[in-house]
C-alpha positions as CSV (number, residue, x, y, z in Angstrom):
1,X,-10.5,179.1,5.0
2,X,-12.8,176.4,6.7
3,X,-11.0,173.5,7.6
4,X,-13.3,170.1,7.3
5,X,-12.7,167.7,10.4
6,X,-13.5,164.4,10.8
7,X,-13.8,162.7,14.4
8,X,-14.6,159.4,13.7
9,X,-15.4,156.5,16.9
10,X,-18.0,154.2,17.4
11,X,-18.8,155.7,21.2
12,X,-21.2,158.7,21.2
13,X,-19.3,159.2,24.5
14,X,-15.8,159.7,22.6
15,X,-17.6,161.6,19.4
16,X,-18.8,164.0,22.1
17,X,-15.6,164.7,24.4
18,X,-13.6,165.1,21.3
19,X,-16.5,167.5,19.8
20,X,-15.8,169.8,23.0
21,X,-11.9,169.2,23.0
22,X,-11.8,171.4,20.1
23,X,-11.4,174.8,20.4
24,X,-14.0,176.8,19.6
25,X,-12.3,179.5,17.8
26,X,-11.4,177.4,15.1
27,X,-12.4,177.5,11.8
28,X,-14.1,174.3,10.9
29,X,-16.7,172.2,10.2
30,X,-17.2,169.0,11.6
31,X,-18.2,165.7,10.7
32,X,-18.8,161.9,12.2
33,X,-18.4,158.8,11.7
34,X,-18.6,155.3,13.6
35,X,-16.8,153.2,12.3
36,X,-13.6,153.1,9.4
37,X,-15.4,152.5,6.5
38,X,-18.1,155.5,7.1
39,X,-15.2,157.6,7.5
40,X,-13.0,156.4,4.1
41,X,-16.7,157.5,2.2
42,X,-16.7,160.8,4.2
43,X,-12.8,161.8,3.3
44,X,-13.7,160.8,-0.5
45,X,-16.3,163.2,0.2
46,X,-13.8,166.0,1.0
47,X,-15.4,166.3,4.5
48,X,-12.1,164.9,6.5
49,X,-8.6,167.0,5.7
50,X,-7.7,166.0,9.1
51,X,-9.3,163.0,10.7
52,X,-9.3,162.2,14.7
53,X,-9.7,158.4,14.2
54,X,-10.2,155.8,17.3
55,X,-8.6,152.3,17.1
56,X,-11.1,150.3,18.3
57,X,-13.6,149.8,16.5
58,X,-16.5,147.2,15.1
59,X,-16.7,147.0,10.9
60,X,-13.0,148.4,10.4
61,X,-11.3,149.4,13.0
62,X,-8.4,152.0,13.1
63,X,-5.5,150.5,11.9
64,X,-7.5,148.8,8.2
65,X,-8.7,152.3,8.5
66,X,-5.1,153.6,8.5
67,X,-4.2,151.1,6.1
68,X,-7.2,152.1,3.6
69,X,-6.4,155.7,3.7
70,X,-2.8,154.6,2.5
71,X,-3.7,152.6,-0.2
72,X,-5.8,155.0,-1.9
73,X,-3.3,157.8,-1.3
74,X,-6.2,159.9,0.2
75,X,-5.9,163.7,0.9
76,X,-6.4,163.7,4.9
77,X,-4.1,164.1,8.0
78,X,-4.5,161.4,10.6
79,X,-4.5,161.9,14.7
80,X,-5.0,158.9,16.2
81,X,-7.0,159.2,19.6
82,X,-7.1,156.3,21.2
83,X,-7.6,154.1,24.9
84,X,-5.0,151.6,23.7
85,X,-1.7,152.9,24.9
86,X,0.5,150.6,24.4
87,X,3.7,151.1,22.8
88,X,3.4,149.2,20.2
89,X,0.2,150.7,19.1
90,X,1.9,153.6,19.1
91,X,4.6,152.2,16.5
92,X,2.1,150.8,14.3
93,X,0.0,153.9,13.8
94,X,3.0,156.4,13.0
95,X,4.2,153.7,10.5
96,X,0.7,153.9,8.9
97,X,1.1,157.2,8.7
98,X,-0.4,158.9,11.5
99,X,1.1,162.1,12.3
100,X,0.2,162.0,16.5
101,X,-0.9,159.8,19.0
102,X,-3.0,161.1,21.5
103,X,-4.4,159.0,24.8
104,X,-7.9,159.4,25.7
105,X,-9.5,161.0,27.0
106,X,-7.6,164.1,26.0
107,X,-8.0,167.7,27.2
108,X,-8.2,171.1,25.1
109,X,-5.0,172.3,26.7
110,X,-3.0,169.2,25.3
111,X,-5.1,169.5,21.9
112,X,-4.7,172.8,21.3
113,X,-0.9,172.9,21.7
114,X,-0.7,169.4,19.3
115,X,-2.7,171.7,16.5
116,X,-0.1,174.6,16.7
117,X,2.8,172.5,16.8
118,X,1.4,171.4,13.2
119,X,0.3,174.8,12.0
120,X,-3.3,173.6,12.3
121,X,-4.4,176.3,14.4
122,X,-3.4,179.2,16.1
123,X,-5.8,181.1,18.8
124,X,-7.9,184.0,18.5
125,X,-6.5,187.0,20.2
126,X,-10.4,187.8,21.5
127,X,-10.4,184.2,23.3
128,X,-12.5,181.2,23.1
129,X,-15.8,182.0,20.9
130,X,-19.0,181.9,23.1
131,X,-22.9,182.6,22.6
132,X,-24.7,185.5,24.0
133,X,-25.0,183.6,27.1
134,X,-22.0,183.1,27.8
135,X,-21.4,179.4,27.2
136,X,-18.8,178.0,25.1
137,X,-20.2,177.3,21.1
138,X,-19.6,174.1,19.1
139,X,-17.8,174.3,15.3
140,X,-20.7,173.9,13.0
141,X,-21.8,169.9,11.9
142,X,-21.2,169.3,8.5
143,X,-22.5,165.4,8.4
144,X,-23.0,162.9,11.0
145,X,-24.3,163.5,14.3
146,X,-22.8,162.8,18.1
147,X,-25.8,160.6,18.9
148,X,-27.9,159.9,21.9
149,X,-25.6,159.4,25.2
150,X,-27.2,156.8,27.4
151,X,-25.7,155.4,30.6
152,X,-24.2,152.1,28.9
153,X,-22.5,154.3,26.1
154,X,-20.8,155.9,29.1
155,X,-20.1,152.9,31.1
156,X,-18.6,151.3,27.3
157,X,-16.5,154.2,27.1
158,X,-14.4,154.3,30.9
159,X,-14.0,150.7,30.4
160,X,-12.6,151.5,27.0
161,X,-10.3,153.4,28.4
162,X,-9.6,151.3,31.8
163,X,-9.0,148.3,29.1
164,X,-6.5,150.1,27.4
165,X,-4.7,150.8,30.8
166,X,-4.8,147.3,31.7
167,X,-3.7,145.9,28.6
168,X,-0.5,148.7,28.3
169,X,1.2,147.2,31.8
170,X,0.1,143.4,30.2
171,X,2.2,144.1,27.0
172,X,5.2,145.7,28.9
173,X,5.8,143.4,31.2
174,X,5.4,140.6,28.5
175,X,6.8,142.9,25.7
176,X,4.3,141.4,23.5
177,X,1.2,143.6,22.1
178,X,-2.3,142.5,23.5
179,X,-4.7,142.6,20.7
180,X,-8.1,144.6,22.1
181,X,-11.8,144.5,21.5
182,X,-15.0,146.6,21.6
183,X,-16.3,146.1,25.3
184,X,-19.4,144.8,25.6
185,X,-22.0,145.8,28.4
186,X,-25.4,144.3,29.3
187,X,-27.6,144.3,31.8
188,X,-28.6,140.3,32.5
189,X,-29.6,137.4,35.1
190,X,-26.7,135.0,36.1
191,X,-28.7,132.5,33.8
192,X,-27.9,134.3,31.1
193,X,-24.2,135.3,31.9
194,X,-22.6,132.4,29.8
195,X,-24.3,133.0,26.7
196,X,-23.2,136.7,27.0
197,X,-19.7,135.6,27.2
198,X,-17.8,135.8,23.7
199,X,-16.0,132.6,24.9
200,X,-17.0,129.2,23.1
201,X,-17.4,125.9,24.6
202,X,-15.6,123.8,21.9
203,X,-13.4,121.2,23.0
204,X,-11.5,123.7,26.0
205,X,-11.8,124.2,29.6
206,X,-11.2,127.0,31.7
207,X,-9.9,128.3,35.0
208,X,-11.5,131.1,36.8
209,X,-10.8,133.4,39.6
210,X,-12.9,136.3,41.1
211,X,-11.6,139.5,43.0
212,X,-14.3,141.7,44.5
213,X,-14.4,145.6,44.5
214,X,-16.2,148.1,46.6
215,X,-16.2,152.1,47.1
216,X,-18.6,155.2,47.2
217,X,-21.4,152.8,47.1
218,X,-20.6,150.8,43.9
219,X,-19.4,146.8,44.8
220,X,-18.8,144.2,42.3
221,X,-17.1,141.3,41.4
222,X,-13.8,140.8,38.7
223,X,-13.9,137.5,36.9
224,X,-10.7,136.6,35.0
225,X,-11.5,133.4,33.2
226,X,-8.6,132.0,31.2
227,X,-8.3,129.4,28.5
228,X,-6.3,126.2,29.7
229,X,-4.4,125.7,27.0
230,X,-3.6,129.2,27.2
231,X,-0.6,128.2,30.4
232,X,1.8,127.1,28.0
233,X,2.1,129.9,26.2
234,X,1.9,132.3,29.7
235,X,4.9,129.9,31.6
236,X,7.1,130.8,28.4
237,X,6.6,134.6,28.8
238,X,6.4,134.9,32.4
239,X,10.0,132.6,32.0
240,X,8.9,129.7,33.5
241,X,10.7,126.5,32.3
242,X,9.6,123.9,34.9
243,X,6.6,121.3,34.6
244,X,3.3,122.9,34.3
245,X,1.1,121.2,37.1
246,X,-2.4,122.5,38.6
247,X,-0.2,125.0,41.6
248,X,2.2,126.5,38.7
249,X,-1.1,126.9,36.8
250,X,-2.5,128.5,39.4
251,X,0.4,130.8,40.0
252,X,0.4,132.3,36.4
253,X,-3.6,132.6,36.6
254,X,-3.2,135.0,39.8
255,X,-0.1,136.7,37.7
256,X,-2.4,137.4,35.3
257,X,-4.9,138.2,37.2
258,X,-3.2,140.6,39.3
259,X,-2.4,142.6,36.3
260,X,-5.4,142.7,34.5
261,X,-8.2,143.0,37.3
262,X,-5.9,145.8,39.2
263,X,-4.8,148.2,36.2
264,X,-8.8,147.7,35.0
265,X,-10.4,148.4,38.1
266,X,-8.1,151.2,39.0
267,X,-8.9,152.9,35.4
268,X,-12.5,152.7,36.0
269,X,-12.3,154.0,39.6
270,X,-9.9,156.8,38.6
271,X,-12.6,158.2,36.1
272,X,-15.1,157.8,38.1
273,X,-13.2,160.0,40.8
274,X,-13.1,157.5,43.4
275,X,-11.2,154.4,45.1
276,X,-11.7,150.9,44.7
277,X,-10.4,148.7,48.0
278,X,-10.1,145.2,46.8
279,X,-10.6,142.0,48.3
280,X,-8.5,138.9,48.5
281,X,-8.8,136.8,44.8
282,X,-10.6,133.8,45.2
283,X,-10.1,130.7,42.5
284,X,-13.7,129.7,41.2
285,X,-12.3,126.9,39.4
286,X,-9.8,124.9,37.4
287,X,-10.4,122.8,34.3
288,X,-14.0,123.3,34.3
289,X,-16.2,123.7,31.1
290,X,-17.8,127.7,31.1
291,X,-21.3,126.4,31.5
292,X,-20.0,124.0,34.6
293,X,-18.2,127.5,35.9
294,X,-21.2,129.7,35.7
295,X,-23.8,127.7,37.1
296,X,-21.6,126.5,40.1
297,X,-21.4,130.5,40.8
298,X,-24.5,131.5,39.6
299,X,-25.8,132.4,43.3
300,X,-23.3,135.1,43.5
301,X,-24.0,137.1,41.0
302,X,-28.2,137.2,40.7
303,X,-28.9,140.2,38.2
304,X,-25.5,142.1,37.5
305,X,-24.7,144.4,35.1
306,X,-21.6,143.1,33.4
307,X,-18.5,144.7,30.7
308,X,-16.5,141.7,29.2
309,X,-13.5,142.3,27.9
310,X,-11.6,139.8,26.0
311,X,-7.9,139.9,25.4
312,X,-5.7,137.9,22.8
313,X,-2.2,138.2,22.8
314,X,-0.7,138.7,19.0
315,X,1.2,135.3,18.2
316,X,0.7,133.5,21.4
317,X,-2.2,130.9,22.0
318,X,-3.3,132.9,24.9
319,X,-6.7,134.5,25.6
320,X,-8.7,135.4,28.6
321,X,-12.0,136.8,28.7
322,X,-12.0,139.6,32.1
323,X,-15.9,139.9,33.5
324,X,-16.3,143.1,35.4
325,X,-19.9,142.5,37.6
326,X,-21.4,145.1,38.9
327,X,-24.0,144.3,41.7
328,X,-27.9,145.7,40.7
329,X,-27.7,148.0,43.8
330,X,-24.9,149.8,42.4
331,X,-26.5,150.7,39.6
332,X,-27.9,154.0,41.0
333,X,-24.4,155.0,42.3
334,X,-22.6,154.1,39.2
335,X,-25.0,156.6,37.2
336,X,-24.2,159.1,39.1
337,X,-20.9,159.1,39.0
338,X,-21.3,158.9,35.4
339,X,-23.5,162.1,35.0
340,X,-20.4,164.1,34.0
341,X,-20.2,162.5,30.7
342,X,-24.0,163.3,29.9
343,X,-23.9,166.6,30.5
């Protein structure tokens, strides 16, 4: 009997690599869906008895997904595939009533012996189904469609995944759990960098510090900008119980900083099969308004392609938007390296 499957995430990237993750001797149909609320309509619709459901994303993400498919007591079996691997994500999920968590991105070895241990699937004695040619075939698309791939869906997608990295060694070495967004990506002048940033001017400053990268022809800059009155809250977790002045301050920015701009970098490097060697962090600024920050720097950055990635700690008055700047000669480089998740 043909098994409906439901792979829903708002990156055509993901939609794709989880498309070719499943085996192809399986008997299914397939459907997709970008976001949590497309996918609730789909299940009522009988087209998701097991559902491969992201975390992260825009209109309703994972877990009011999770929480959704709970409430109305509806007929589907939930993996969770996700970039966000922290431990408490993992917690959350299973008590939502997930049945597996499962890292991206995830490989048809690991995915294949998850679906037997559940009875989901079993392989073909003949092997792997393929066309005349040779090549492997795709389970047939019930509704929904994988989408165009462009370079800045693939570029959305590593830092997805690099973000989720980053934000696992945050939360345990903090023990906390670091509440994630959607990365953003756009192509823009320096004179257009602040209003990119999801960061408000309101009544705050901030404090700044920038850490270049460089390898296999792809150079940048990391930009960890953190709220001020964000220290307080940092000198309690890090276990600091002294007076806050500018050099503490300073200290728990480059703490930060260390974490987040290494573990990103490193996740974007590693799927891009390279190495990243890093320069020495350089503060850009304390208690300065954004605007103040950004055009003191502006000569720096010219045109840039830039990911922002903003993290919030869950209870804690603590957020941090991380910049990741990627020169305009890199470009070329970085598309290359990226041509693996076109194909």
């Amino acid at each position: 009997m043909t098994t409906p499957v439901l792979i829903c995430d708002d990156s055509s990237v993901a939609r794709k690599q989880m498309a070719r993750t499943l085996p192809s001797d399986w008997d299914i149909e397939v459907s997709f869906a970008t976001n949590g609320e497309e996918a609730i309509a789909a299940i009522k619709e009988g087209l998701g008895d097991i559902l491969f459901l992201d975390l992260n994303m825009p209109v309703m993400d994972g877990y009011q997904t999770l929480e959704e498919i709970k409430r109305l007591d509806l007929p589907s079996m939930v993996i969770v595939v996700s970039g966000d691997i922290q431990p408490e994500a993992h917690k959350r999920v299973k008590n939502l009533g997930a049945v597996e968590f499962i890292k991206k991105p995830t490989s048809q070895e690991a995915l294949g012996e998850l679906l037997e241990k559940f009875g989901l699937y079993s392989p073909s004695a003949q092997g792997p189904a393929s066309s005349a040619s040779g090549t492997k075939t795709f389970p047939t698309i019930k509704k929904g469609e994988i989408g165009k791939i462009e370079y800045q869906d693939c570029i959305q997608e590593i830092a997805n995944v690099a973000m989720g990295q980053a934000a696992n060694l945050l939360a345990r070495l903090l023990n906390v759990f670091v509440k994630l967004p959607v990365p953003r990506v756009n192509i823009l002048e320096a004179s257009e960098l602040q209003m990119a940033l999801s960061l408000t001017e309101q009544a705050d400053t901030y404090s700044a510090v920038c850490q270049g990268f460089i390898g296999s022809g792809i150079c940048g800059e990391a930009l960890l900008i953190f709220s001020d009155s964000s220290f307080t809250d940092i000198a309690k977790l890090l276990k600091y119980n002294g007076e806050i002045d500018r050099t503490v301050e300073l200290e728990l920015l480059m703490e930060v900083a260390s974490i987040l701009v290494g573990a990103c970098t490193n996740g974007i490097a590693q799927q891009l099969d390279t190495n990243f060697s890093q320069g020495h962090p350089v503060v850009l600024g304390q208690h300065v308004k954004v605007s103040e920050l950004i055009k003191a720097n502006s000569k720096r950055w010219k045109k840039t392609m830039a990911i922002e990635i903003t993290y919030e700690i869950e209870n804690y008055n603590i957020s941090c938007d991380l910049l990741l700047l990627f020169t305009e000669d890199s470009l070329d480089n970085l598309n290359k390296r990226l041509s693996y998740l076109m194909d």
